[in-house]
NURODREN-739178 format. One line per field, with one value per atom (N, C-alpha, C): x, y, z. Coordinates in steps of 0.05 Angstrom, whole numbers. Layout:
N
X = X / ...
Y = Y / ...
Z = Z / ...
This chain:
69
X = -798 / -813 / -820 / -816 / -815 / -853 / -849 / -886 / -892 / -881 / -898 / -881 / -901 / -890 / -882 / -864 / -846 / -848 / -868 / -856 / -868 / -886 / -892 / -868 / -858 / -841 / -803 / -796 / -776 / -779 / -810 / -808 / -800 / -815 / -810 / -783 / -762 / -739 / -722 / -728 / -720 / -722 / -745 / -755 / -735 / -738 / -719 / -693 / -683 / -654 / -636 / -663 / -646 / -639 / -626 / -620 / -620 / -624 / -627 / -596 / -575 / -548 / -549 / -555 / -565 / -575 / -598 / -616 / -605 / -590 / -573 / -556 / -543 / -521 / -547 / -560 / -575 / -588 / -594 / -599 / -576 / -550 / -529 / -527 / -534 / -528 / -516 / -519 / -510 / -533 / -526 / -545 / -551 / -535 / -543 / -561 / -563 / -590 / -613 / -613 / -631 / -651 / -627 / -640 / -646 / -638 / -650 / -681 / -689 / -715 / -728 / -714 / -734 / -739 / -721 / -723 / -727 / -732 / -756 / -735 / -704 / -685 / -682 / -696 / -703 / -726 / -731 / -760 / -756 / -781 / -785 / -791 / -776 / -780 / -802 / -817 / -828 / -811 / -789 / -766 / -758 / -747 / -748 / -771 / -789 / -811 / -806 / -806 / -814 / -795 / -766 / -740 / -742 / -745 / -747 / -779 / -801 / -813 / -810 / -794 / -784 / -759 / -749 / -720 / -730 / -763 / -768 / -795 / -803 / -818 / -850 / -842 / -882 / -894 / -919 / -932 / -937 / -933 / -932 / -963 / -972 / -1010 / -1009 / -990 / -991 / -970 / -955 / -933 / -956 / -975 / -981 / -980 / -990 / -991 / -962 / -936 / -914 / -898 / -908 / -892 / -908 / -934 / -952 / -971 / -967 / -983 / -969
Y = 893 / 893 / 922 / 933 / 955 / 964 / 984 / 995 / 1001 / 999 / 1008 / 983 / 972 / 956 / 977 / 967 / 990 / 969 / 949 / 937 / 947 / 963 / 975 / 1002 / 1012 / 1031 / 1013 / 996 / 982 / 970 / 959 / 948 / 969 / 998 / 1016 / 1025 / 1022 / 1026 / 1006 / 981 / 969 / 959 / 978 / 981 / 1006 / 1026 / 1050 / 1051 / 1034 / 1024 / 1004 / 987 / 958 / 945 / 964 / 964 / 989 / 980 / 1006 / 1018 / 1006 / 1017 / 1043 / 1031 / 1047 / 1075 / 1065 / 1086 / 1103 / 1096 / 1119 / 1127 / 1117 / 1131 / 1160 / 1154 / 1179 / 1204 / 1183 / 1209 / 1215 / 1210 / 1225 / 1216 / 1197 / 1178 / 1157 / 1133 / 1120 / 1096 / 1076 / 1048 / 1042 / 1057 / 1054 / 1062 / 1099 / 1113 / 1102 / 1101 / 1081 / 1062 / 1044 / 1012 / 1022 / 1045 / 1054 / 1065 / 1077 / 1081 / 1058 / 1042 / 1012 / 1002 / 1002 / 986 / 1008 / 1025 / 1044 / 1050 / 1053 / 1062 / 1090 / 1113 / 1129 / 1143 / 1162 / 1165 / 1181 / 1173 / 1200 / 1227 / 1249 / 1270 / 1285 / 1302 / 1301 / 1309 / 1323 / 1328 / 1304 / 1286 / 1255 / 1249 / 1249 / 1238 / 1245 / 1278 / 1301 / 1294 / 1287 / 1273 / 1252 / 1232 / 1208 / 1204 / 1216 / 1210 / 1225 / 1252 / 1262 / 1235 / 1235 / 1210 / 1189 / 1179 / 1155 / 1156 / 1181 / 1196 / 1186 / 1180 / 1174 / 1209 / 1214 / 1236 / 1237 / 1272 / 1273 / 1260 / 1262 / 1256 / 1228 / 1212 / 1179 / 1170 / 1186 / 1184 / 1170 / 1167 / 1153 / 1129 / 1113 / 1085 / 1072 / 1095 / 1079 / 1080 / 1101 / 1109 / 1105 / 1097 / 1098 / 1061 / 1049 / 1026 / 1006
Z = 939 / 914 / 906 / 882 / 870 / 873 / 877 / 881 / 863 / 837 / 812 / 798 / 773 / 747 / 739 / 714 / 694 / 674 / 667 / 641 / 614 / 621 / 598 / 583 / 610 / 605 / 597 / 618 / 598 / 566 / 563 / 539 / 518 / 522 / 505 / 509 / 526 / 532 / 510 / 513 / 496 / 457 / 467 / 426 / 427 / 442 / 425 / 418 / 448 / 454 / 453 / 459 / 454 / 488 / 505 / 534 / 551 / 583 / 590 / 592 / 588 / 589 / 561 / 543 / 517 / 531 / 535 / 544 / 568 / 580 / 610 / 589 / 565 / 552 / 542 / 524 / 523 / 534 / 562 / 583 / 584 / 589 / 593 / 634 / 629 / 659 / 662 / 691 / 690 / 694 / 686 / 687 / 707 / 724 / 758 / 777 / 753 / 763 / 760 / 731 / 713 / 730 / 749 / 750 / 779 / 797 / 831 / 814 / 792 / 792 / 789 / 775 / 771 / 795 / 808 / 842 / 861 / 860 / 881 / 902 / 887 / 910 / 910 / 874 / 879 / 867 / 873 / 862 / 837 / 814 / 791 / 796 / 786 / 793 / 766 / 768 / 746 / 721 / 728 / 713 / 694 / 717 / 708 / 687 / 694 / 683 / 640 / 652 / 616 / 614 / 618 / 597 / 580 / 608 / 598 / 576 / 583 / 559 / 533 / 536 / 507 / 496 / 512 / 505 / 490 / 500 / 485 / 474 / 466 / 443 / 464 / 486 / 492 / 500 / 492 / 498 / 527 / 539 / 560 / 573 / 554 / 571 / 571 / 561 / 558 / 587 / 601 / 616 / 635 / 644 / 670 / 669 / 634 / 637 / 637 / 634 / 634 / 662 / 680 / 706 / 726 / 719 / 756 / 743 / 734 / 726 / 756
């Protein structure tokens, strides 16, 4: 079982995108990377973090309720 929820952060994945396949097309990844952060196969880097919330417009000072909830 994954150590953090992400459903606040997929739902917003899915209002911008629609899917997270969408959304790895934008990062310029694969749906595979994507779904090892959902399942805690790897970790956010804070790198990770400032992309993906420029990618899906949340403010960096809002990033905790969508990556550590």
């Amino acid at each position: 079982m994954p150590a953090f929820k992400y459903s606040k952060l997929r739902a917003r994945i899915r209002e911008k995108f629609g899917t997270e396949g969408e959304f790895a097309k934008a990062l310029n990844t694969s749906q595979v990377s994507v779904s090892r952060k959902f399942n805690d196969k790897t970790q956010f880097t804070s790198d990770d973090i400032k992309t993906w919330c420029n990618v899906l417009e949340i403010p960096i000072k809002d990033s905790g309720i969508y990556f550590f909830d």
